[in-house]
C-alpha positions as CSV (number, residue, x, y, z in Angstrom):
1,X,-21.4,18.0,11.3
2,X,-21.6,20.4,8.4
3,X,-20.8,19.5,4.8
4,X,-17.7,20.6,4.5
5,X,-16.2,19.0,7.4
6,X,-17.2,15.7,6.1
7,X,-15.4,16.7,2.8
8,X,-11.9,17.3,4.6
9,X,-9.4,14.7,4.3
10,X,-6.8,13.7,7.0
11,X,-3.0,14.4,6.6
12,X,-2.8,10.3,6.9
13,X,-5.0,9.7,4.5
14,X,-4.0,12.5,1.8
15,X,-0.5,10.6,2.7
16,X,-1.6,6.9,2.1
17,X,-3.2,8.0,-0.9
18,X,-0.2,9.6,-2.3
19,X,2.0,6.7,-1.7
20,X,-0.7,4.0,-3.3
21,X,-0.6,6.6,-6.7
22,X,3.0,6.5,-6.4
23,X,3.0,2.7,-6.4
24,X,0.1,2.2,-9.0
25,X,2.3,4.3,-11.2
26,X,4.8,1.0,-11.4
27,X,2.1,-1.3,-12.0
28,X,3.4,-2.0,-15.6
29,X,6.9,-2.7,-14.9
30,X,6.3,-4.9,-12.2
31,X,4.2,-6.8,-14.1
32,X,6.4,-7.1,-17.0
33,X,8.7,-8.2,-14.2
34,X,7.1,-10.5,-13.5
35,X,6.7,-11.9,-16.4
36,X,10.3,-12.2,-17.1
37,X,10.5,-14.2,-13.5
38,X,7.8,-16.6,-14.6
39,X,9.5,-17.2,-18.2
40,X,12.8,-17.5,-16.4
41,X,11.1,-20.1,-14.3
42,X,9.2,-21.9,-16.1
43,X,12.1,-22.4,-18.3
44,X,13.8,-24.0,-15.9
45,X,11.5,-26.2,-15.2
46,X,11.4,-27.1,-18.4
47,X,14.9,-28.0,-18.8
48,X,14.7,-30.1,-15.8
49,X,17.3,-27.7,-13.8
50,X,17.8,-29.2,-10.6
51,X,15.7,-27.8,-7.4
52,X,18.9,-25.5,-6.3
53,X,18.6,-23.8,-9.6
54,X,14.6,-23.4,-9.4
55,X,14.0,-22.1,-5.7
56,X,16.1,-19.1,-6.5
57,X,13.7,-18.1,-9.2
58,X,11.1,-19.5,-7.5
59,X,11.5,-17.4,-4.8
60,X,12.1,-14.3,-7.4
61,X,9.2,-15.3,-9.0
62,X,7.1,-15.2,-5.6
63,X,8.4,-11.9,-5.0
64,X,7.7,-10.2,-7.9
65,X,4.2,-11.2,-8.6
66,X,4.0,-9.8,-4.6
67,X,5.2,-6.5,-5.6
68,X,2.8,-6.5,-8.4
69,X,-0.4,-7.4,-7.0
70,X,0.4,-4.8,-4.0
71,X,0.6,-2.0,-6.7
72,X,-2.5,-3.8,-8.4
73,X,-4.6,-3.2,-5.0
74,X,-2.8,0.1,-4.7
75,X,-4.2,1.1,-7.9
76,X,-7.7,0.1,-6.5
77,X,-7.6,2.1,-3.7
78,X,-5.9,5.4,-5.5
79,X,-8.8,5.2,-7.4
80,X,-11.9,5.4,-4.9
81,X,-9.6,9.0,-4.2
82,X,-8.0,9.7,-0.7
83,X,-11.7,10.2,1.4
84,X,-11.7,6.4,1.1
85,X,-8.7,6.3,3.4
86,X,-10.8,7.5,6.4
87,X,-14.4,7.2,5.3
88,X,-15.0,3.0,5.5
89,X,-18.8,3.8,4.1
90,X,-17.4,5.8,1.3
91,X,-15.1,3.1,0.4
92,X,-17.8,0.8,0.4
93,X,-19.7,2.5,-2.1
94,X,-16.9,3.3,-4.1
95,X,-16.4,-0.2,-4.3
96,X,-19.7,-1.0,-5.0
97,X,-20.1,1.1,-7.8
């Protein structure tokens, strides 16, 4: 295996690592997102608002911080650069480093 053909990066991977950059980008807002859905909760609680009125920011809550900790590890990955997509021992260094 030459040098160069170790260098060369899938279609999939160039791909994955596109769509991780694209997510990283929103890190901020959905962060800031979430918290807004934590003040909004916590509030609630708070107030003593009944459980009907606290599961549906609960749940808000739940997905938000979701959506920000999948751009969080996006960000992670976007960063060790798209070989890391198909090269599990470059990741690993990457990582390591």
């Amino acid at each position: 295996m030459t040098r160069a053909s170790r260098n060369t990066v899938s279609a999939a991977a160039e791909n994955s690592y596109l769509a991780d950059v694209a997510l990283a980008a929103n890190f901020d807002e959905l962060l800031a997102e979430a918290r807004e859905a934590e003040q909004d909760f916590r509030s609630a609680q708070a107030a003593g608002a009944p459980a009907d009125e606290q599961y549906p920011l609960a749940k808000r809550l739940d997905a938000a911080l979701t959506a920000a900790m999948k751009a969080g590890f996006a960000a992670e990955r976007a960063e060790i650069g798209p070989r890391g997509y198909d090269d599990r021992i470059y990741r690993r260094k990457a990582k390591a480093k």
